[in-house]
N, C-alpha and C positions, 0 to 999 in steps of 0.2 A: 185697728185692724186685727189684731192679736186675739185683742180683749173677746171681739164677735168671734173668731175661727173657733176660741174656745168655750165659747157658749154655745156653737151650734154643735161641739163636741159633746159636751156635757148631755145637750137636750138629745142628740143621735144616740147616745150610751145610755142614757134614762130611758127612749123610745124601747132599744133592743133591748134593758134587762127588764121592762115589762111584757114584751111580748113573749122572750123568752119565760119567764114566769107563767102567762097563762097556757103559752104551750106545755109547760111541764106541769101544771096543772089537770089541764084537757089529755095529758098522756095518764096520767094518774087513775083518772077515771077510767077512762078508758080499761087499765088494767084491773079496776074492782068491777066494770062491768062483765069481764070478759070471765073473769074466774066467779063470778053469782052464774054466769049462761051455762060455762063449765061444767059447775055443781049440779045445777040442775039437769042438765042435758044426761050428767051420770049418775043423780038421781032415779031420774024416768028410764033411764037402762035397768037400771040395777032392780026395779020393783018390776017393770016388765021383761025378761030378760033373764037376771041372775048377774054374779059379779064379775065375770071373762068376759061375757060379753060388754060390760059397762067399761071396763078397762079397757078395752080393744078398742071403741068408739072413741074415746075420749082419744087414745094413741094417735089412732084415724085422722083425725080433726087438728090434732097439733102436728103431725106429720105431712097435713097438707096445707096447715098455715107456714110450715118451715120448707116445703119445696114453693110455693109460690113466693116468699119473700125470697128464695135463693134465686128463680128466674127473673123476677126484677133487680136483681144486683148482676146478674150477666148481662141481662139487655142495657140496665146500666153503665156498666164499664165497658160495653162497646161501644153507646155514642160518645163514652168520654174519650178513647184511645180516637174514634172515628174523628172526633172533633180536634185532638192535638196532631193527627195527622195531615188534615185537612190545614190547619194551621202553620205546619209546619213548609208545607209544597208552599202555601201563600206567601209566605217569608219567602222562602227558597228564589221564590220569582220575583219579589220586589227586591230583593236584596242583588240578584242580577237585572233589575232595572236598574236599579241604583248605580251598578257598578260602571255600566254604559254610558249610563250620562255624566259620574266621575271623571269618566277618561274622556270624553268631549266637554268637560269644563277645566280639564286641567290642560288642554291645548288651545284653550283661552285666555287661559293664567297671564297675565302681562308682566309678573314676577318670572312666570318658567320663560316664556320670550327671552326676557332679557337674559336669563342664568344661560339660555341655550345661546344668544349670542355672542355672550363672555368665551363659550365653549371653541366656539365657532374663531373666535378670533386668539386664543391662547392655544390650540393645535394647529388651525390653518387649515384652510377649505380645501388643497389639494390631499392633505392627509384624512380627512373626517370624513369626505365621501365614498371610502371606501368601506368606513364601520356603517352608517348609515346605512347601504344597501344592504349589508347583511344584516341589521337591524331589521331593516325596512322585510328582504325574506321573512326572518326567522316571526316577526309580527302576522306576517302573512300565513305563516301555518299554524301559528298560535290562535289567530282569529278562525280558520275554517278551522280546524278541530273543534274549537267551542261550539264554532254553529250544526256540525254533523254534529255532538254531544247533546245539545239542546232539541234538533230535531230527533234525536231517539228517544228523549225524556217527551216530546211530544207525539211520538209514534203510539208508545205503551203508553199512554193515561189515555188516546183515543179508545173509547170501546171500540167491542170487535162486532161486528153488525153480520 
């Protein structure tokens, strides 16, 4: 079992440090293409033209290759915050599913039954129903307050139409 997990390891890190290899390869080129296009482009300035204006072009050209990679690194790091925010509210809501059906599994519990019996019978039922009821309140304001809290957190995420 071993032996395989680590041979499809082996073959996963062999796959990626070739592909990473030809991509640093195909980057490389890329870079000797880009400075031959360069030269030449201020080249053909510089014989039609003169030499400000060959410099100027060239500035031109690498000034708008550097604001377009800067607008794909904003629009970038908007879907990445949009995406862990997005993720985050999904958690937020599973994690209060979770916690509702915690508390209707834990007054199934046949352990807490029993613990709450024990209770029941080491204070004595004419003393314990009076913490009960105020249990029983103070549960009651604890449960509407969650649910007005939740229907606000579902008020604002409705858009507003």
């Amino acid at each position: 079992m071993f032996a395989r997990m680590i041979d499809d390891f082996k073959e996963s890190t062999g796959t990626a440090l070739r592909l990473t290899s030809l991509a640093a390869a195909a980057a490389f080129a890329l870079l000797v293409t880009t400075s031959f296009l360069c030269a030449a482009l201020f080249m053909f300035m510089l014989q039609h033209y003169g030499p400000v204006e060959a410099c100027l072009a060239g500035a031109g050209v690498f000034f708008l290759v550097t604001v377009i990679a800067a607008v794909c690194y904003k629009v970038r790091q908007n879907q990445i915050r949009a995406r862990a925010e997005q993720a985050a509210r999904e958690a937020a809501r599973e994690s209060a599913r979770s916690a509702k059906s915690a508390a209707s599994s834990m007054l199934a519990d046949p352990m807490l039954l029993a613990a709450g019996l024990q209770v029941v019978r080491a204070i004595g039922l004419k003393k314990l129903i009076p913490i009960l009821a105020i249990g029983g309140v103070a549960l009651g304001f604890m449960m509407s307050r969650g649910a007005s809290a939740t229907g606000d957190e579902a008020e604002a995420e409705a858009p507003a139409e």
